[in-house]
N, C-alpha and C positions, 0 to 999 in steps of 0.2 A: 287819641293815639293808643292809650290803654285800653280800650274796647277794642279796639282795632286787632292788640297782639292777644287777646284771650279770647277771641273768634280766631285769629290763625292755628295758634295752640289745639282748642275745641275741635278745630277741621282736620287736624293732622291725628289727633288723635281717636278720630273716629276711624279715619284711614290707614293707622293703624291697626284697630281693632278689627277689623274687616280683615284683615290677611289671614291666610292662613297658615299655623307656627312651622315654623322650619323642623325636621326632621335631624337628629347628630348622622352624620355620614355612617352608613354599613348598618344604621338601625332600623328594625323591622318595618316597614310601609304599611297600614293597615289599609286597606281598600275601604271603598264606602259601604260595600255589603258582609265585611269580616263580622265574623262573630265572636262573642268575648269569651267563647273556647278556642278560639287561634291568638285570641289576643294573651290567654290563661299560657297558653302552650308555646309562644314566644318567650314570656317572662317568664316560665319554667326555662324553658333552655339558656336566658341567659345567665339564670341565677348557676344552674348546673356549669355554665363553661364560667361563670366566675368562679366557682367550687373547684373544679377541676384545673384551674389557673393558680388557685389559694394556695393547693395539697401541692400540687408540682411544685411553687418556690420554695414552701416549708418543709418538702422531704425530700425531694428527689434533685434539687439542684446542685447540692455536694458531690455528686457521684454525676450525674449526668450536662450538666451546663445549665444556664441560663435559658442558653441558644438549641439544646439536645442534642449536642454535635459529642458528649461524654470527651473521654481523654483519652487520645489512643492508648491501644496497648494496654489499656488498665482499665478503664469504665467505657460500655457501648454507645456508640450513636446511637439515637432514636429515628433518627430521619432513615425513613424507609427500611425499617427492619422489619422483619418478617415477623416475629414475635408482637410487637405493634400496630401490624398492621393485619395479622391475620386472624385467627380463631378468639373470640373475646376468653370461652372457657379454658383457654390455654393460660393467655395473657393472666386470668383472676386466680389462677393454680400457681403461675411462676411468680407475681409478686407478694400473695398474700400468704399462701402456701410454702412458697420456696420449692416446685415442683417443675425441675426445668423443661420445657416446651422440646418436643421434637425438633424442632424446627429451629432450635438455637444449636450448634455444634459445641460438645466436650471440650473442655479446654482453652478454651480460644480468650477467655481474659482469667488474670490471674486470682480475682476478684470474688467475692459471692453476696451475689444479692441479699441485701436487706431481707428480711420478711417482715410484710405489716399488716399483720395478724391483727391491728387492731380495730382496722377499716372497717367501717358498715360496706354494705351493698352500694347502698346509694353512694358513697366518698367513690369506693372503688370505681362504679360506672363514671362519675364525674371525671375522675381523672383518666382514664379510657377515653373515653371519648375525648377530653383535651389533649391528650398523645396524639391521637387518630386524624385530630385536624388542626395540627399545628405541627413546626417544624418542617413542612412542604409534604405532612405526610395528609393523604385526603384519602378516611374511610368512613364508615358507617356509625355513626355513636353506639354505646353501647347503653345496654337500660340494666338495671338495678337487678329486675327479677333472673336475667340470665349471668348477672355474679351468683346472683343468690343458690343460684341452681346449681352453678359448678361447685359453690362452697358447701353443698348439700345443707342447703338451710332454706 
């Protein structure tokens, strides 16, 4: 009987080994002819939208939400704002700079942006691009070298 159950064991664990591992849901699928430059370039972007997950709770959730939905009348939504969603050189001028965007109108909250002047390129792109595709907004990530360029650095 005990030979019996460590051949059942044996078999089931071979049939397990034979599977193959489950993937966590919304995590990248490698194909069988990906190369480990798609595979470098996945883990780069999830490391950046963790980065830009990390900066958002540690700086910007006092003043804008959890949710980016801000406070009326005193701090802005981020869901679909134009600042947000549109020119990234604008975007890296009015947060880090404190250099208001056209495209945001005088006046309208009673508030003034933080400046976080002390952001790299890379923090700033991070968090750009976690604005940009989250909160329902869906736009382009932004990359490092074109903060870098609006910071003239």
């Amino acid at each position: 009987m005990c030979t019996r159950n460590v051949l059942t064991i044996l078999v089931l664990a071979g049939a397990l080994a034979a599977c193959p591992a489950k993937k966590k849901p919304g995590a990248p699928q490698a194909s069988p002819g990906a190369s480990a430059a798609t595979a470098a370039a996945a883990a780069a972007n999830d490391a950046a939208a963790e980065a830009g997950a990390r900066i958002y709770s540690g700086n910007c959730v006092p003043c804008h939400q959890q949710n980016g939905v801000g406070i009326p009348s005193v701090y802005p939504s981020l869901s679909g704002s134009p600042v947000v969603l549109g020119d990234p050189t604008q975007l890296a001028l009015w947060v880090i700079k404190g250099q208001r965007p056209p495209s945001m109108p005088a006046g309208r909250y009673p508030t003034q942006m933080l400046q976080f002047g002390w952001m790299r390129p890379a923090d700033a792109a991070a968090l750009f691009s976690y604005l940009r595709s989250n909160f329902g907004n869906s736009a382009t990530p932004v990359d490092a070298a074109v903060v870098a360029k609006a910071l003239g650095q």
